[in-house]
C-alpha positions in Angstrom: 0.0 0.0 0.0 0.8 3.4 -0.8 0.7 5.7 2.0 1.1 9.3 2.8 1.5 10.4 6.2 0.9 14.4 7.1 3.0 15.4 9.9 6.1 16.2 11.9 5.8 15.5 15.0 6.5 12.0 17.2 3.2 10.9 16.9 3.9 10.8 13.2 7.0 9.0 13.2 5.4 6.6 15.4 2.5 6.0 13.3 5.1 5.5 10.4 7.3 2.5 12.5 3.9 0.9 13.1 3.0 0.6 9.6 6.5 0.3 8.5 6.8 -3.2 11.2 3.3 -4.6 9.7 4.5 -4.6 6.3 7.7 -3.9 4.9 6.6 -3.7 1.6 4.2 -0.6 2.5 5.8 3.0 0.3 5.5 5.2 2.8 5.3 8.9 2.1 5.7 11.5 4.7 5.3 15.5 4.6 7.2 17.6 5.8 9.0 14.9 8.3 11.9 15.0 10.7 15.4 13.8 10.2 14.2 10.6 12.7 11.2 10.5 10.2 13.3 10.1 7.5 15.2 6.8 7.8 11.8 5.6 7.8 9.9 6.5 5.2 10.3 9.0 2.2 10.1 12.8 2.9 8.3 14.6 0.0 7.3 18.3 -0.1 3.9 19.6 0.2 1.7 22.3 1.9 0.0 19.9 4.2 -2.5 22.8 5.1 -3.5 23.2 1.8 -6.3 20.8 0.7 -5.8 21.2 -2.9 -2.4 20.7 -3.2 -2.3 17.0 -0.6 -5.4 16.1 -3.2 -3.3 17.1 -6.4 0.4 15.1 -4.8 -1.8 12.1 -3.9 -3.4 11.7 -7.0 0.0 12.2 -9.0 1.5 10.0 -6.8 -1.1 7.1 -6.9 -1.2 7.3 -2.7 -3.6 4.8 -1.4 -4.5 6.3 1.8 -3.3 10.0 3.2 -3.5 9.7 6.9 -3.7 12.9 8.5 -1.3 13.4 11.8 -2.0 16.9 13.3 -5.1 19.0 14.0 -4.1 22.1 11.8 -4.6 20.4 8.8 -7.9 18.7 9.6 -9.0 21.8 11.2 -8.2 23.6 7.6 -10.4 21.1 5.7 -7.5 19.4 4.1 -9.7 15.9 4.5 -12.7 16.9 3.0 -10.6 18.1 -0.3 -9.1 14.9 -0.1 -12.4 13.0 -0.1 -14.4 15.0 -2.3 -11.9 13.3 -5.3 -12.3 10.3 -3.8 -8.9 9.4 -2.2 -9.4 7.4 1.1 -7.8 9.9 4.3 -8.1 9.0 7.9 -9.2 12.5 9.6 -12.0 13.9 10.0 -13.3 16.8 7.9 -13.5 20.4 8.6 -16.8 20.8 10.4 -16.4 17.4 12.4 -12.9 18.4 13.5 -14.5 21.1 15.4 -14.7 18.9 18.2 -11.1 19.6 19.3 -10.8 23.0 16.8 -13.7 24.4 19.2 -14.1 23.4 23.3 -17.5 25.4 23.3 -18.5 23.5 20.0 -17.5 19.6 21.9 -19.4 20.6 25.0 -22.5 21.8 23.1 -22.0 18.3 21.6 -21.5 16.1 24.7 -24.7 18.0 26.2 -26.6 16.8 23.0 -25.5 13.8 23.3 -26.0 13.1 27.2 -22.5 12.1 27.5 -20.8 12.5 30.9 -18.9 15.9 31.6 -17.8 18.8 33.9 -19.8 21.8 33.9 -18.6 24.8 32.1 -19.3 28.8 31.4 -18.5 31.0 28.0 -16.9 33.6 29.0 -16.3 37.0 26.7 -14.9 39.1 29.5 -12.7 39.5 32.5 -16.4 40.5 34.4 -17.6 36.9 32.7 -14.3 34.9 34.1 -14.6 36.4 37.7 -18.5 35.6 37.8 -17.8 31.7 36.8 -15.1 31.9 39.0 -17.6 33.3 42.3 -20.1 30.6 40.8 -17.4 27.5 40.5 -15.1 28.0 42.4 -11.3 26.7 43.0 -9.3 24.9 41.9 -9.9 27.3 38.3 -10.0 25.2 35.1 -9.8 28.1 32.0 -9.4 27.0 28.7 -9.1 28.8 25.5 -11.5 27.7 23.1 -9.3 27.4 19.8 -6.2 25.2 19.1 -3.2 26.0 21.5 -1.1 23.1 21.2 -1.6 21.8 24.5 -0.8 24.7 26.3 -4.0 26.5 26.2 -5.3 25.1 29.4 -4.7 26.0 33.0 -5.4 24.6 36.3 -5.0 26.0 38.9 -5.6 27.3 42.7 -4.1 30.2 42.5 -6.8 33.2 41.1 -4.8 36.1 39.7 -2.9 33.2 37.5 -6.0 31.8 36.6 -7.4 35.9 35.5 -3.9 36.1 33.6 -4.2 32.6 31.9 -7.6 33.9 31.1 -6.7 37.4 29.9 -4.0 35.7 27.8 -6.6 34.2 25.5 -9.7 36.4 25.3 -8.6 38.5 22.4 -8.5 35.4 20.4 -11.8 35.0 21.5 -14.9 33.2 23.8 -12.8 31.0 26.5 -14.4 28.7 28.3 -14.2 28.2 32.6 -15.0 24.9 33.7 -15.5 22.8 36.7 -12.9 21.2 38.3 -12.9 17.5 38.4 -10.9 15.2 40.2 -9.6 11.7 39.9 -7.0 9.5 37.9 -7.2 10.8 33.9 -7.0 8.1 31.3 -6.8 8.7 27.2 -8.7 6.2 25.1 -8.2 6.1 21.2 -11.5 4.9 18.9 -10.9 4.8 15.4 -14.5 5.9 13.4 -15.9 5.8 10.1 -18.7 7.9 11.0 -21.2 4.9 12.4 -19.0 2.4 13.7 -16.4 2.3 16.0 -13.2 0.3 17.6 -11.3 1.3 20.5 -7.9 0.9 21.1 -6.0 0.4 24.4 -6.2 3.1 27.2 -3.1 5.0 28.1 -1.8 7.9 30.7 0.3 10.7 29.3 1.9 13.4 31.8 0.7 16.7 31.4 3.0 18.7 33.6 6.8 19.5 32.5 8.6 18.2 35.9 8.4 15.5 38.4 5.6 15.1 40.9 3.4 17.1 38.2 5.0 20.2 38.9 5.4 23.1 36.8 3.3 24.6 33.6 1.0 21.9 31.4 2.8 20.4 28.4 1.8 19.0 25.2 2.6 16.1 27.2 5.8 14.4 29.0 5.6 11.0 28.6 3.0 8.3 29.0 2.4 4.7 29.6 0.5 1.8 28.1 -1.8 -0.7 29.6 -3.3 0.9 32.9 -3.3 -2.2 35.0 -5.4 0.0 38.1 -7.9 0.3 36.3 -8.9 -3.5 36.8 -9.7 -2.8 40.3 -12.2 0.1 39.7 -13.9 -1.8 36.5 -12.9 -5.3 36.9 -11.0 -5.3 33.4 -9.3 -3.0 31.1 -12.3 -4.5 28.1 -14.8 -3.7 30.8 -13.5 -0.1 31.0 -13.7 -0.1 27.2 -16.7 -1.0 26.8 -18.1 1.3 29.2 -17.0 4.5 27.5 -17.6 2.9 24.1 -21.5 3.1 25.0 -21.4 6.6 27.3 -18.9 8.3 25.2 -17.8 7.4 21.6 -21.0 6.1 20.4 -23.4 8.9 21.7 -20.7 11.6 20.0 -20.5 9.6 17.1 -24.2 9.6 16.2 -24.8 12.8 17.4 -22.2 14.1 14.8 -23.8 11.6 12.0 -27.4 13.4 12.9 -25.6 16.9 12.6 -24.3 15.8 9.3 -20.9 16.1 10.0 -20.1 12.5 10.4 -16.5 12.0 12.2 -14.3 9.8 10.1 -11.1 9.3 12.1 -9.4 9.1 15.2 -11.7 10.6 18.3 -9.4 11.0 21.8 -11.3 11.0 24.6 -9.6 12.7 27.2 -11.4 11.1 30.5 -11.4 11.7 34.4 -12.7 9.3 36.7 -14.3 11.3 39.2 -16.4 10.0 42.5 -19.2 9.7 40.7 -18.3 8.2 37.0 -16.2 8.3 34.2 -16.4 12.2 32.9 -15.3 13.4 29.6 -12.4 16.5 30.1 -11.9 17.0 26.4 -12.2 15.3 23.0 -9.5 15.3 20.4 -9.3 14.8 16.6 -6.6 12.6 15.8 -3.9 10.6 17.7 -2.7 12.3 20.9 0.9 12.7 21.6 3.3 11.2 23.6 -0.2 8.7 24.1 -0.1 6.9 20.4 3.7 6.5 21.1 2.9 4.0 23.6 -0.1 2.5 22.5 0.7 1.9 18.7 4.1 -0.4 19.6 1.3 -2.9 21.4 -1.3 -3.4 18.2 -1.1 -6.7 16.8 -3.6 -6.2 14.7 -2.2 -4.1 11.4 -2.7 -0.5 11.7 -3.2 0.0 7.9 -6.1 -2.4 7.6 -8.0 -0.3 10.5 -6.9 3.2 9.1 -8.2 2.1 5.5 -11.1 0.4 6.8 -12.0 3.6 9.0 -11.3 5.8 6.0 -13.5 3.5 3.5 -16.7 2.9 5.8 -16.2 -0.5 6.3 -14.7 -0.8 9.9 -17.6 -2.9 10.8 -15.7 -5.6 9.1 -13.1 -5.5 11.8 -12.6 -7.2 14.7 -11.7 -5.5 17.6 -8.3 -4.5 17.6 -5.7 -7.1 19.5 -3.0 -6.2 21.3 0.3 -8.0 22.8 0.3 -8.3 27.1 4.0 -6.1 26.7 4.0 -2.8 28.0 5.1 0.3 26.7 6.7 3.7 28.0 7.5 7.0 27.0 9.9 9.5 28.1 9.7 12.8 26.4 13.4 15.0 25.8 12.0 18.4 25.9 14.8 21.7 25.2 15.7 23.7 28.0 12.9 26.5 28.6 10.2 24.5 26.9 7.3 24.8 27.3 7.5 28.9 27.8 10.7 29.3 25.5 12.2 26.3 24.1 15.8 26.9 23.1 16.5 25.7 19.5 19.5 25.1 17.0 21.6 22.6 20.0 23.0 19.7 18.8 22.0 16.0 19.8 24.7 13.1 20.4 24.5 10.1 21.6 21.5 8.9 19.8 23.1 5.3 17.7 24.2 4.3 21.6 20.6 5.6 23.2 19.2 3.3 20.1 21.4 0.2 21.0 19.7 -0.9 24.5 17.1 -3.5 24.5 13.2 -3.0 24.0 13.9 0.6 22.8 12.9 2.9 19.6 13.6 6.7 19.4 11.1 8.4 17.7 11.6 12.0 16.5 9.4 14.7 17.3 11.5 18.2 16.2 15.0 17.1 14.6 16.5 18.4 11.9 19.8 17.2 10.3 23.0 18.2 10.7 25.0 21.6 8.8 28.0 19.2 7.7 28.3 15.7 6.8 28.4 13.5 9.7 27.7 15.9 12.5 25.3 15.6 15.3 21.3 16.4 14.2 19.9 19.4 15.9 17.2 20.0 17.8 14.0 22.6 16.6 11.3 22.3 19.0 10.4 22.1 22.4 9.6 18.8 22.5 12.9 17.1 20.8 12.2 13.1 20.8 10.6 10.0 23.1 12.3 7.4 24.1 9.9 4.4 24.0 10.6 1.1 26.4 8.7 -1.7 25.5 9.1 -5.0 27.9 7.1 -7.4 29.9 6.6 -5.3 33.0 6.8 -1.8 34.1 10.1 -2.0 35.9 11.6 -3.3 33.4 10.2 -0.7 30.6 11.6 1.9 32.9 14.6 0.6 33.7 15.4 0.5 29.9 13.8 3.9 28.9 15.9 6.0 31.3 19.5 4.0 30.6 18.6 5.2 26.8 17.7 8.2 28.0 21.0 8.8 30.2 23.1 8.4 26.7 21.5 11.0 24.9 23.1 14.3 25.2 21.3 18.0 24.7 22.6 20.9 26.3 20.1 22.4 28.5 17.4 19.5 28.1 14.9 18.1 30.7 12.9 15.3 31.2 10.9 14.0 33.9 12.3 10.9 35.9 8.9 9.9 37.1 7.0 8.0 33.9 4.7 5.0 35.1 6.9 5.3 38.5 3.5 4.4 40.3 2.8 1.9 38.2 6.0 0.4 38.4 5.8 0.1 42.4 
């Protein structure tokens, strides 16, 4: 199969190994890519935000299925250019990826829809944020309503950072204050075609940049795949599954179909498990990151034949998706000041030895290569790589994710030390 993959980030790259370990025979395209991304697959140049120009490269290019990595692009309505020509793409289009392009837009939809979630007041004005503060009270949840790339959400105690957070964003536009909710969080994948859906296995990411979830909110730190706690609350992880298939992805999923903007793609539910139930805190449009770095090494079952099936309307055909008892970690390299100012243009050794110790892949999230022939690649994000540990247990996972870790040098860099630590004990 001919695939292109839009994208630049981990999750891409890590979508690419899993299709690239199913079947080595798969041509794999990827735009624009990383310099991980491209021993891999091949990088290839074209405006992923532009619709008409993905549409005109994939039907040059005789691509198969264009899978569509981040939200920009799906936000822009590069799937629905791709589908009105009739080329199979995995993301949903324009109006459907509203659900994460728009908080207010995926509450007014989970109210619709009766599905499980906090409270929450549009707010237009300082006077607006301080009255749903009175009314909700602390701990203060403020979220701006458009895409922020995981850093447009605060929580907090503390009320003048939560008025600053929330004067930050209102010249964009409405925010949104919510009500708090407490309890473990857990990310759950479900691949749709619009009617049908199939989950895949639940996972914990790490929000905060340092140890003991200290410090600002992240795109995400690391995460960790299965959740083995959440036998005792459920009784299994398929009982959990199933649970949320029939509160959450199914009621959204009609709902959308009804609204005719049926969602064709990859819906995260972002969940809390509160006292009283399993509560939705936010829904995503495609994979989340570092999550799908952890849950993709686990699928048994061939990720192409679920993205094409998705993307054709026949996922009904499939089986639930199978995966292996390993599990999987992720630590997240981030450069020194990220999330508020990540420092850029530092070069990365150590990364053949970081690659050489059992159960472990890197996968790239902002490289680029190096100015001369043999050098070191640079980092040119935030958020530089993941190293992914992939064993039979937890302590072992960490104990191999942090030696790769340790060998990998970045001046300035940080990670936190603490991934699936719980878990692990």
């Amino acid at each position: 199969m001919k695939i292109l993959v839009l994208g630049s980030g981990a999750r891409e790259h890590a979508i690419i190994l899993a299709l690239r370990a199913e079947a080595a025979e798969h041509e794999i395209l990827c735009s624009p890519g990383n310099a991980g991304m491209a021993q891999d697959a091949t990088l290839v140049v074209v405006d992923q935000l532009d619709g008409g120009a993905v549409t005109t490269f994939a039907n040059e290019h005789a691509v198969d299925l264009v899978v569509i990595g981040p939200e920009a692009p799906l936000v822009a309505g590069v799937a629905d250019a791709l589908r009105e020509r009739g080329i199979p793409v995995f993301g949903p289009g324009k109006a459907a990826a509203q659900l994460e392009g728009s908080k207010a837009f995926a509450k007014r939809i989970m109210d619709a829809a009766s599905v499980p979630t906090g409270r929450a007041v549009r707010a237009t004005s300082i006077a607006n944020v301080e009255a749903a503060f009175d009314d909700l009270g602390a701990p203060y949840v403020v979220k701006a309503d458009g895409l922020a790339a995981g850093k447009g959400v605060i929580v907090t105690s503390n009320r003048a950072e939560a008025l600053a957070h929330a004067a930050h964003y209102l010249p964009a536009g409405p925010i949104l204050i919510e009500e708090f909710l407490a309890g473990p969080e857990v990310s759950l994948f479900f691949l749709s075609d619009g009617d049908t859906v199939r989950a895949l296995s639940p996972a914990q990411d790490f929000k905060r940049a340092y140890d003991g979830d200290e410090g600002p909110n992240t795109g995400g730190m690391g995460a960790y795949s299965p959740l083995p706690w959440l036998n005792e609350q459920f009784g299994s992880e398929q009982e959990f599954v199933e649970l949320v298939t029939e509160q959450v992805a199914l009621p959204v999923i009609r709902q959308m179909d009804a609204e005719g903007t049926p969602f064709i793609g990859l819906l995260y539910a972002g969940l809390i498990l509160t006292a009283s139930g399993v509560k939705v805190i936010e829904f995503n449009a495609r994979f989340g990151d570092p999550e799908t770095q952890v849950v993709l090494p686990r699928l048994i079952t061939p990720l192409s034949e679920l993205l094409l099936a998705a993307a054709s309307g026949n996922l009904e055909d499939q089986p639930q998706p199978k995966f292996s008892d390993d599990v999987a970690i992720t630590v997240v390299l981030a450069s020194e000041g990220y999330p508020e100012a990540p420092q850029t243009g530092r070069q990365i050794s150590g990364l053949a030895d970081a690659a050489s110790v059992e159960g472990v892949r890197i996968i790239h999230a902002a490289t680029a290569g190096p100015d001369a022939p043999g050098g070191d690649l640079v980092a040119t994000g935030g958020r530089v790589l993941n190293v992914v540990a992939v064993r039979s247990d937890f302590t072992a996972a960490r104990a191999q994710a942090y030696e790769s870790m340790g060998r990998i040098g970045l001046d300035g860099a940080h990670f936190r030390s603490d991934i699936a630590a719980r878990v692990a004990e």
